[in-house]
C-alpha positions as CSV (number, residue, x, y, z in Angstrom):
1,X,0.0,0.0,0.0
2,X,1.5,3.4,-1.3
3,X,1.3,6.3,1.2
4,X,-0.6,9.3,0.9
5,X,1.3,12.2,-0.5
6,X,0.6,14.2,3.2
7,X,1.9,10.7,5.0
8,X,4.5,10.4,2.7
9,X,6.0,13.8,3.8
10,X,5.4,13.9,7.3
11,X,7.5,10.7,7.2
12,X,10.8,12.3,5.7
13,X,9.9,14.8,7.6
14,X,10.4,12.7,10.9
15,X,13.6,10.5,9.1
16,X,14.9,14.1,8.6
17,X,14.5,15.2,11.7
18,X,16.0,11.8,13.7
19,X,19.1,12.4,11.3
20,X,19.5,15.9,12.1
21,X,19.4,15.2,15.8
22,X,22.3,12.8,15.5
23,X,24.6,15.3,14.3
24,X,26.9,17.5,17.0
25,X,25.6,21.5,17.4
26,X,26.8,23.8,15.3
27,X,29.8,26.0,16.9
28,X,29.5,23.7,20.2
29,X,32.4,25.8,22.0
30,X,30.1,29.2,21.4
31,X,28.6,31.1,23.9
32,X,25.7,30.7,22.4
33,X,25.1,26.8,21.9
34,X,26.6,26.4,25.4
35,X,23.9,28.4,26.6
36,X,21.5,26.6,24.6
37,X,22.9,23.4,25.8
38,X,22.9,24.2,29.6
39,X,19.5,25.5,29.6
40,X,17.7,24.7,26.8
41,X,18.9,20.5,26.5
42,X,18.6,20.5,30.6
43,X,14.9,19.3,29.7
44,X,14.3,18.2,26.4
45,X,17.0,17.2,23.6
46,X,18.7,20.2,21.6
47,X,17.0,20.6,18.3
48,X,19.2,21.0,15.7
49,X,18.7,25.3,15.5
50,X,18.3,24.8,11.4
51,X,15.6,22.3,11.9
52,X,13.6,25.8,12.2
53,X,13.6,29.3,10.3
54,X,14.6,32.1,12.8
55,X,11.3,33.5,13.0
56,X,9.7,30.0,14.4
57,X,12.6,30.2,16.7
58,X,11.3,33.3,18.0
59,X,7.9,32.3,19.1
60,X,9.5,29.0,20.5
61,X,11.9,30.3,22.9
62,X,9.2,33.1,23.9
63,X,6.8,30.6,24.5
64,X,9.1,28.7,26.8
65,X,10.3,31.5,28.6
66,X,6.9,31.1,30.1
67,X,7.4,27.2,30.7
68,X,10.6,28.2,32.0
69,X,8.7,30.5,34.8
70,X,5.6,28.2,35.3
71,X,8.0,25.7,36.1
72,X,9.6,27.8,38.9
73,X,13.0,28.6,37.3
74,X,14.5,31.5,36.1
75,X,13.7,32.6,32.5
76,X,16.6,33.7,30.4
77,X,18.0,37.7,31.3
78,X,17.7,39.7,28.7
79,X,21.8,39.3,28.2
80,X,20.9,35.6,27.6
81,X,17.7,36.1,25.6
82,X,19.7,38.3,23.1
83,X,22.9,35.6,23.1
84,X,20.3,32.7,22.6
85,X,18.6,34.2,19.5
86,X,21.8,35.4,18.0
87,X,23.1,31.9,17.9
88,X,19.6,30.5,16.8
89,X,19.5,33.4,14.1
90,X,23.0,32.2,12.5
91,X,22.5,28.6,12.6
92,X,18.5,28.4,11.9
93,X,17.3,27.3,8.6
């Protein structure tokens, strides 16, 4: 049975995705993906930053600054907010 064009995507979709999480950070020893790593991987694997287009990035880290709070830790200082999305912003997709 053939997939549906839809299914069909969604599935490399996924495969790319799984394959793009296997590979090492871009500029691991940067401020930036060190940051990323220590606060962002702390709960949830670090997503390749091109697996998204700056702008998504955006609304992503904004909505878990919230997350962040609701789950009683500090959200990212406005030092770190900038240092975060400047990183995202070269590496993003």
């Amino acid at each position: 049975m053939a997939l549906a064009p839809v299914a069909r995507r969604l599935l490399l979709a996924a495969i790319a995705a799984l394959m793009a999480a296997c590979r090492p950070l871009p500029e691991p020893e940067s401020a930036g993906a060190k940051l990323y790593v220590d606060r962002c991987a702390s709960c949830h694997r670090a997503y390749q930053p091109a697996a998204m287009k700056y702008e998504m990035w955006r609304m992503v880290v904004g909505r878990m600054q919230g997350v962040i709070s609701r789950n009683g830790l500090p959200p990212l200082n406005e030092d770190e907010l900038a240092l975060l999305l400047d990183y995202l912003k070269r590496n993003s997709s």
